[in-house]
C-alpha positions as a LaTeX table, in Angstrom:
\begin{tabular}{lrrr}
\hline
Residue & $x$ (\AA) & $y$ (\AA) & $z$ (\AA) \\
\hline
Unk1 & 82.55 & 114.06 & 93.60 \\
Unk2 & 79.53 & 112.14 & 93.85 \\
Unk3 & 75.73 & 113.56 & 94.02 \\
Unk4 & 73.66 & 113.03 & 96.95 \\
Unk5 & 71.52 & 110.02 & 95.25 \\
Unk6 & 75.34 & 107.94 & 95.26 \\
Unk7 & 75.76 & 108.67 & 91.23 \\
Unk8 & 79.44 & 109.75 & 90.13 \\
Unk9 & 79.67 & 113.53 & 89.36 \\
Unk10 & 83.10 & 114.24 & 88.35 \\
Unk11 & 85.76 & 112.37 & 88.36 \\
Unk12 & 89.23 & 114.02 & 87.95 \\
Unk13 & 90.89 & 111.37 & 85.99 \\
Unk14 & 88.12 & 110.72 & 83.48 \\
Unk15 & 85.94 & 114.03 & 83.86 \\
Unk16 & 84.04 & 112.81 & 80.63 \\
Unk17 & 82.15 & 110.02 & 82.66 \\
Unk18 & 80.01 & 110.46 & 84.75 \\
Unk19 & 75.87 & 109.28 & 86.15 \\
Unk20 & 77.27 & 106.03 & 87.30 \\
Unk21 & 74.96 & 104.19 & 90.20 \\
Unk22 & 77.68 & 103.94 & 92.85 \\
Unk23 & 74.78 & 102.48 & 95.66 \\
Unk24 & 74.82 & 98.92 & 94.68 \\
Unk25 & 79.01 & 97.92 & 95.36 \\
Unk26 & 80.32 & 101.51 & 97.19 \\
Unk27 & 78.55 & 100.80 & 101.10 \\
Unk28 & 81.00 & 104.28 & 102.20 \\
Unk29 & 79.54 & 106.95 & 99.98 \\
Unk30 & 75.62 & 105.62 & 100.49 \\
Unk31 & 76.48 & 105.71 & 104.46 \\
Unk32 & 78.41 & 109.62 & 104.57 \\
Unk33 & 75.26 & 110.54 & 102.27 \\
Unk34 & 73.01 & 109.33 & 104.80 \\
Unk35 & 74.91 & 109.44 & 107.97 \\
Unk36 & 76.45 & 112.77 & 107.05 \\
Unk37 & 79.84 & 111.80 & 108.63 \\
Unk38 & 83.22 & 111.64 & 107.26 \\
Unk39 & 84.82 & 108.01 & 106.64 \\
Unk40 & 88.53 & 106.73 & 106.28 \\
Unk41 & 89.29 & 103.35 & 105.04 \\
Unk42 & 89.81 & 100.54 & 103.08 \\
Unk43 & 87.31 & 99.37 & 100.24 \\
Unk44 & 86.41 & 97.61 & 97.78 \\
Unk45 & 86.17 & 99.07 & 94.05 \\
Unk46 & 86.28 & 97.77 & 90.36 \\
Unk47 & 89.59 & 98.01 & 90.40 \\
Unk48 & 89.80 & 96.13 & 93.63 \\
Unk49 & 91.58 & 97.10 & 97.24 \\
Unk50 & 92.40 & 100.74 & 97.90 \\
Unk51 & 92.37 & 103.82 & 100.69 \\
Unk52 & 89.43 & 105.77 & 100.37 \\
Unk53 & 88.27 & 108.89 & 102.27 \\
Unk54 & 84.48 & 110.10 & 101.93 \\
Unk55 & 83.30 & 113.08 & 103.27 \\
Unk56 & 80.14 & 114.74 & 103.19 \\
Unk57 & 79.59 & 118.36 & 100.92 \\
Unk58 & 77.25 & 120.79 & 102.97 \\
Unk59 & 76.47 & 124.14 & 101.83 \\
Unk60 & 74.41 & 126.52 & 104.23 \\
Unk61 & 72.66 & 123.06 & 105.80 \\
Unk62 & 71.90 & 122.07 & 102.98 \\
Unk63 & 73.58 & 118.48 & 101.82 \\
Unk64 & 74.49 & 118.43 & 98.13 \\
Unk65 & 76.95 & 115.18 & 97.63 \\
Unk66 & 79.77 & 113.86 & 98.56 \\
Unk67 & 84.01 & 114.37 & 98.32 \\
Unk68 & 86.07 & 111.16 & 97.74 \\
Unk69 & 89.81 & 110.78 & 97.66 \\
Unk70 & 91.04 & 107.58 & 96.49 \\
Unk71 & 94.60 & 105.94 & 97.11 \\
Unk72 & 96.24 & 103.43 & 95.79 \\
Unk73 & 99.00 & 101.77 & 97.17 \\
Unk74 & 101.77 & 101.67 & 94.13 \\
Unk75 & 103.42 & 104.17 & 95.78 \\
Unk76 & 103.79 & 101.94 & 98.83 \\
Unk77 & 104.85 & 99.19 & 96.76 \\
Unk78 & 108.03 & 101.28 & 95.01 \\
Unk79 & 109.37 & 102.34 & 97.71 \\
Unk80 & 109.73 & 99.26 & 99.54 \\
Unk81 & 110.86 & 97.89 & 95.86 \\
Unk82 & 113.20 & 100.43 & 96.06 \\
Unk83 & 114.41 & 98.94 & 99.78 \\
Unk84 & 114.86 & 95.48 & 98.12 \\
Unk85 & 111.42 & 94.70 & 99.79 \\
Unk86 & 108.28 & 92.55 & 98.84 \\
Unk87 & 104.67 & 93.93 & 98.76 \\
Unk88 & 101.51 & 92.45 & 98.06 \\
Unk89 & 98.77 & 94.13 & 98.74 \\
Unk90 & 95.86 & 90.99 & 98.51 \\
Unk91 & 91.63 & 91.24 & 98.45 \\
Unk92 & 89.81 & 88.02 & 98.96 \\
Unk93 & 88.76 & 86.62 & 95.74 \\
Unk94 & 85.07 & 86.16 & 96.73 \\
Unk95 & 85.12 & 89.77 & 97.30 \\
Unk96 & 86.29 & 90.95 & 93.79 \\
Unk97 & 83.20 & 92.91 & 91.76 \\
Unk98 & 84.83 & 92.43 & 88.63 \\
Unk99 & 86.26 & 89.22 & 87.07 \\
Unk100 & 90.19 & 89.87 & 87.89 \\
Unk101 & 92.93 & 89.29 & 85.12 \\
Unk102 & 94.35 & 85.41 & 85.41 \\
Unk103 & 98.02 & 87.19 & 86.38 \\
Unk104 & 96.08 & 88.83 & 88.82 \\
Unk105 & 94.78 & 85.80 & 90.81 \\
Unk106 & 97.32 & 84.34 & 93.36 \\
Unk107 & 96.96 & 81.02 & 95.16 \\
Unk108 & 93.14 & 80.70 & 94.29 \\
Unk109 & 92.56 & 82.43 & 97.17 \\
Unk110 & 93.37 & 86.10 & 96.64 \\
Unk111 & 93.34 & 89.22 & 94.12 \\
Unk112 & 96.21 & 91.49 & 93.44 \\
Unk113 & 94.81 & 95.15 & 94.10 \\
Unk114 & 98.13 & 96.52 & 92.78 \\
Unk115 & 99.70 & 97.46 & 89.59 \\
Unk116 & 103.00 & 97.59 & 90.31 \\
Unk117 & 104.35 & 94.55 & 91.30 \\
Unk118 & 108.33 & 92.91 & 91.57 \\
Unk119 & 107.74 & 90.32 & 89.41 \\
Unk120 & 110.95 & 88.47 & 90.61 \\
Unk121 & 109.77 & 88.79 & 94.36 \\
Unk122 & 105.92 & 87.64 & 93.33 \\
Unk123 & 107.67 & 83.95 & 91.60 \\
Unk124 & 108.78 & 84.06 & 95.36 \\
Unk125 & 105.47 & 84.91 & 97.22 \\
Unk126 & 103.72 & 81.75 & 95.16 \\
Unk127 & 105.82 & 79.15 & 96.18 \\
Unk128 & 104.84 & 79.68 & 99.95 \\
Unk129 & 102.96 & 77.96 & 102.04 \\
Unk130 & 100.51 & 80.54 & 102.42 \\
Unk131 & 98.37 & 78.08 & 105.58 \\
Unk132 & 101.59 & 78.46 & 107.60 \\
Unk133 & 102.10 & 81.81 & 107.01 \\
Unk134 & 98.51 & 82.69 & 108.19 \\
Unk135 & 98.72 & 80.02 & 111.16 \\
Unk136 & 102.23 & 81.68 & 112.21 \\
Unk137 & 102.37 & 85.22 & 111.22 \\
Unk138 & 105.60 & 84.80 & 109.44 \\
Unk139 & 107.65 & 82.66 & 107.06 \\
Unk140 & 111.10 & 82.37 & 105.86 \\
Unk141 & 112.72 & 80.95 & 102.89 \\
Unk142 & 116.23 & 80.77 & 101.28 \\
Unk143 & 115.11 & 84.91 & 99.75 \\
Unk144 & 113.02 & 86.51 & 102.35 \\
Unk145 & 111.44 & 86.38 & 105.87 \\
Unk146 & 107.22 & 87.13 & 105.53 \\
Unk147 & 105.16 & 88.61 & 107.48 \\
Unk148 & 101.81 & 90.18 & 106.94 \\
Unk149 & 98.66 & 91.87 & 108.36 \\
Unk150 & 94.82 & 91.90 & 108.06 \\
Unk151 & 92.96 & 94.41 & 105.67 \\
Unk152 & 89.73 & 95.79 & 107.29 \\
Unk153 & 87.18 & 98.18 & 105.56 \\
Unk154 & 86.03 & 101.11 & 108.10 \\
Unk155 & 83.40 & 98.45 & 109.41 \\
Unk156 & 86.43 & 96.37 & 110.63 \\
Unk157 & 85.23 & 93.70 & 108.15 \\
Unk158 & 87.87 & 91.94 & 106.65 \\
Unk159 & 88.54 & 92.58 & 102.66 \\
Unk160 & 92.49 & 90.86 & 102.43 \\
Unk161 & 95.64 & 90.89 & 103.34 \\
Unk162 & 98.90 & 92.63 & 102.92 \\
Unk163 & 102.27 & 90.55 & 102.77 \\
Unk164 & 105.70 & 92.79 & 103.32 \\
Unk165 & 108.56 & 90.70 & 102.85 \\
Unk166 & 112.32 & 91.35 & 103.00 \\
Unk167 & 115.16 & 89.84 & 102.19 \\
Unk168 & 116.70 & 87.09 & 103.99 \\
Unk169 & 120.31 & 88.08 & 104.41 \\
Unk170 & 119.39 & 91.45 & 106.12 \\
Unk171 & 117.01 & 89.82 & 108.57 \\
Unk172 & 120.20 & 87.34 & 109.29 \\
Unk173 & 122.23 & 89.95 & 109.85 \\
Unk174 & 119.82 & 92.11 & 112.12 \\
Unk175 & 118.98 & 88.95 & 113.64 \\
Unk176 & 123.10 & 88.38 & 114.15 \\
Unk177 & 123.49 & 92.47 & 115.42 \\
Unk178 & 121.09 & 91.78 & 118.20 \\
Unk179 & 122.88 & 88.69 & 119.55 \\
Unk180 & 125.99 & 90.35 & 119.42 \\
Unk181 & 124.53 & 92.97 & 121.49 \\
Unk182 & 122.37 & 90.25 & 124.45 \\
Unk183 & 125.56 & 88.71 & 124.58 \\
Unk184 & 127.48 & 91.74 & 125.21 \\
Unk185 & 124.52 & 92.71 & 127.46 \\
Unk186 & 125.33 & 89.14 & 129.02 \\
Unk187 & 128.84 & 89.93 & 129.48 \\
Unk188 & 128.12 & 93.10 & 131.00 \\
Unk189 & 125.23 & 91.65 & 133.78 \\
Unk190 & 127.57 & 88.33 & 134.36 \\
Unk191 & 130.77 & 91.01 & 135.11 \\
Unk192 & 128.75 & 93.56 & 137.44 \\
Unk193 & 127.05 & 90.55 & 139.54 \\
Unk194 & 130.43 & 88.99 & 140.38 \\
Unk195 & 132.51 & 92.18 & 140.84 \\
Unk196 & 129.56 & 93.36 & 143.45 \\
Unk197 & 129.59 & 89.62 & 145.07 \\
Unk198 & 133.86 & 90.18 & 145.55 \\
Unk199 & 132.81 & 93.48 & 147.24 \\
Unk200 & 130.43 & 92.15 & 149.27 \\
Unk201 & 132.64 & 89.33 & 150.35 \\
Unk202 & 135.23 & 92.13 & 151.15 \\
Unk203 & 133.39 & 93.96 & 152.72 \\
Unk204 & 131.73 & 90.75 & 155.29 \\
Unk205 & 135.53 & 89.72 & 156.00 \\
Unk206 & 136.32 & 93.06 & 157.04 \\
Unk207 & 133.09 & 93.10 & 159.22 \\
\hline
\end{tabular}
């Protein structure tokens, strides 16, 4: 909960500290305190990238604060862990508010705003080219196939990225389903167009 002047109230994890001057790096909780509207997105914090809904407190017309609800995405990261996936969930270095960790940094470029993180699947992740993976959308090596998408604040700036990656051998064999299937699809269409040509033969002669 934050007071209408953008200082930290009460936080729920660390209800002990509190008074902080959120106005200077948190651009969502000075806007619903001014604006008086609700806000849903992605920002920046001290401990980098998460979700964050703001929403104004109003009592009898009369504004007080604001409500926050933060989210961070190590949830999202275990359960595609759990899938045999990759997640990275990446700010833009010249973004970052505090000075990140050195582990933290990948390819000069980026922050990880995660904690949890598949170590084995990250020694991956840094050996890409990461140019040709934004030029193309998508990568592949001998362990996974890449792909990833933009991270946008709710101003539709752009804070990161976020790189999913799965493995290889199930892409392959996706990849080999959906042949099977054209081809039968192939089959099918080659089959129907001749067996309708015979009947329309047949059917001229008899004319």
């Amino acid at each position: 909960i934050h007071t209408k002047d953008n200082k930290s109230y009460l936080r729920n994890w660390k209800p002990n500290k509190h008074g902080d001057d959120l106005s200077t790096f948190r651009q969502s909780i000075v806007k619903v305190n001014n604006t008086k509207e609700a806000i849903n997105g992605f920002e920046i914090g001290k401990a980098g990238l998460s979700l964050r809904s703001v929403v104004p407190i109003v009592e009898d017309g009369t504004h007080l604060g604001s409500l926050e609800f933060i989210q961070g995405l190590n949830s999202v990261s275990k359960l595609l862990n759990k899938n045999n996936d990759g997640f990275l969930l990446l700010m833009d270095i010249d973004k970052k508010i505090v000075a990140p960790k050195p582990d933290k940094i990948f390819k000069e470029r980026y922050v990880i705003s995660q904690k949890f993180v598949n170590n084995d699947f990250l020694e991956y992740a840094k050996k890409i080219d990461l140019n040709a993976l934004l030029r193309d959308k998508h990568l592949s090596d001998d362990k996974y196939f890449y792909t990833y998408s933009d991270i946008k604040d709710y101003k539709d700036k752009k804070l990161g990225i976020a790189i999913v990656a799965r493995p290889i051998v199930i892409v392959n064999h996706a990849l080999d389903k959906t042949s099977y299937l054209i081809y039968l699809a192939l089959v099918a269409l080659t089959l129907a167009i001749a067996i309708n040509l015979i009947v329309s033969l047949i059917n001229l002669k008899k004319t």
